[in-house]
N, C-alpha and C positions, 0 to 999 in steps of 0.2 A: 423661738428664742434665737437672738442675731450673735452672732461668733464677733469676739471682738478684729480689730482691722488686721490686714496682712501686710508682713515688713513693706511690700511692694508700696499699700496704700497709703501707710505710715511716711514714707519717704518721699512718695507723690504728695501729699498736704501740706510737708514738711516745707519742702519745693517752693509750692504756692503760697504759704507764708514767707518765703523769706529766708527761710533756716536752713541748716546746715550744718551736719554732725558729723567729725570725724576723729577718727581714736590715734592717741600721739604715741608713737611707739619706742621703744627702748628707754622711757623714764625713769630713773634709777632711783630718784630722791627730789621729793618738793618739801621747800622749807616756807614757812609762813614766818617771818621775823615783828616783831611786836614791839611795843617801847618796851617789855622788860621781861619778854620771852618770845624763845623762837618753838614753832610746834615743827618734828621733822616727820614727814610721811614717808617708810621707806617702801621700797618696792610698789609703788603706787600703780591701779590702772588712772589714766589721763586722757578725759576726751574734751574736745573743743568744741563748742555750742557757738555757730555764728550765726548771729539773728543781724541782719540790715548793716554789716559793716562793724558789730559790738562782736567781740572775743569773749564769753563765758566758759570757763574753765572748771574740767566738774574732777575731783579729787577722788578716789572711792580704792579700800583695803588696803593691804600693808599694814606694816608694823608703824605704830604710831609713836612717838619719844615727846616730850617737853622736856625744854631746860631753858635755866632762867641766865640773863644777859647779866654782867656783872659792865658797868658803865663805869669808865676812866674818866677823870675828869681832866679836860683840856687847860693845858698848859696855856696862861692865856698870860699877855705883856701887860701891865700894869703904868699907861704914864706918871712919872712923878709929878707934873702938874696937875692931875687927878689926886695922888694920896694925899698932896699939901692941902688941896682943897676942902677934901674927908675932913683933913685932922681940922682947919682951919675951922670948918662947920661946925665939929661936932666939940671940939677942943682935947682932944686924945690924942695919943701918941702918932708919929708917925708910922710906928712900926705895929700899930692897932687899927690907924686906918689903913693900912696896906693888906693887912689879915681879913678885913671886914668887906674890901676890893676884893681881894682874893673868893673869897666865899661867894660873895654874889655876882662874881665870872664879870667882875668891870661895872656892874652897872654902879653909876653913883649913888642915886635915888633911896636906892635898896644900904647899901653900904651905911651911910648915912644914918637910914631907922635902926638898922643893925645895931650901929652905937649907939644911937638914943634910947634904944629898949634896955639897953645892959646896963 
């Protein structure tokens, strides 16, 4: 029965492919951020996997948290020869194409169906 490899031979292979592992020290916190949550790993162990020049990052224990990202929505400038044109399109007020602006963050295209659905 063959014993499996010794760290020695593990790291000679390791070698000859390419690779390359080493453990990142005093990690305090890895957060993974998402469109609409961030996961937080606290006290994490952190090692780094370099295969040919790629960075693989391996994440492992710790206290694990999720919380969900509450998104602001960007103050965005509105031309008034864009709302004239809304209103002009669609035949609504100006102060309906500028709301309908408002909501689909400038694009006209969108503005425009906006008021033609309602």
């Amino acid at each position: 029965m063959r014993r499996g490899m010794s760290q020695r031979d593990t790291k000679r292979l390791m070698k000859r492919m390419g690779l390359s592992m080493d453990a990142m020290p005093d990690v305090e916190q890895v957060i993974f951020k998402m469109d609409r949550k961030e996961i937080i790993v606290e006290e994490p162990e952190v090692a780094i996997l370099n295969l040919k020049g790629q960075k693989v990052f391996q994440v492992t224990g710790g206290k694990i948290f999720e919380r969900a990202l509450v998104h602001e929505k960007k103050k965005i400038t509105i031309p008034e020869e864009d709302v004239k044109l809304v209103a002009d399109q669609t035949g609504r007020s100006v102060d309906e194409a500028r709301h309908a602006l408002e909501e689909s963050e400038g694009d006209l295209a969108k503005a425009i169906l906006l008021l033609q659905m309602k």
